[in-house]
C-alpha positions as CSV (number, residue, x, y, z in Angstrom):
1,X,123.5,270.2,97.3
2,X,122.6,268.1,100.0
3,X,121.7,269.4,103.7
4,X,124.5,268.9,106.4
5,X,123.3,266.4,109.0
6,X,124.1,267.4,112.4
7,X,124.4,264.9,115.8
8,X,123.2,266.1,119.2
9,X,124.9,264.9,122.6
10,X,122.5,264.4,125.1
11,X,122.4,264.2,128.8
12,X,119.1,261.5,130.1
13,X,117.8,264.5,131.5
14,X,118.2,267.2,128.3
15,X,116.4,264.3,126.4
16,X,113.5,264.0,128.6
17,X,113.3,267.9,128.5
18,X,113.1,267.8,125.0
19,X,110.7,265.2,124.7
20,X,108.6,267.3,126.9
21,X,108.9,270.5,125.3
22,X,108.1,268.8,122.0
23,X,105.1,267.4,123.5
24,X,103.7,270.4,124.6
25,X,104.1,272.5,121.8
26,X,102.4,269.8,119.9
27,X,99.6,269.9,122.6
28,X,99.7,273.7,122.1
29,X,99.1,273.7,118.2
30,X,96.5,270.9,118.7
31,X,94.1,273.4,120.8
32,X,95.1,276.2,118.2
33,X,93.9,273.7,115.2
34,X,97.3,273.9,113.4
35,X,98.8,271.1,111.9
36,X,101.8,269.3,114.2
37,X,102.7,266.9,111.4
38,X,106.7,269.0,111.7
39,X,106.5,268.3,115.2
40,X,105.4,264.5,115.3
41,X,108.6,264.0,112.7
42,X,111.0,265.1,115.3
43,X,109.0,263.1,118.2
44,X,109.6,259.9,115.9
45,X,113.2,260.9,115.5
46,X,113.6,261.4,118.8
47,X,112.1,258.0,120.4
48,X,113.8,255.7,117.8
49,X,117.4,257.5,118.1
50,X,119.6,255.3,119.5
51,X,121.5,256.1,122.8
52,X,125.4,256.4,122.1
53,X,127.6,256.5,125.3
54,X,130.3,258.8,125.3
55,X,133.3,259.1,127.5
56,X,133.7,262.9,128.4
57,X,137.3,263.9,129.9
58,X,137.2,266.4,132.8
59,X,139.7,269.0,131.6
């Protein structure tokens, strides 16, 4: 069975807070000498996902 893919919405600055967070963590598993090969996948993912403009109605 294959695994559901699933599409995030988000906002410039939700994106650069993920970035972030990733990038810590990463930093965070690097001083405790664990591998961050999980979290450098969802960096790359991240950086090459292309930016999709919506059009949100105000209900």
């Amino acid at each position: 069975m294959r695994n559901p893919k699933y599409h995030l919405y988000l906002t410039q600055d939700e994106r650069r807070t993920v970035l972030n967070s990733l990038i810590e963590l990463r930093n965070d598993f690097i001083s405790q000498g664990r591998y961050t090969d999980i979290i450098d996948e969802l960096l790359v993912k991240l950086t090459k996902a292309k930016v999709k403009r919506i059009k949100i109605k105000e209900v």
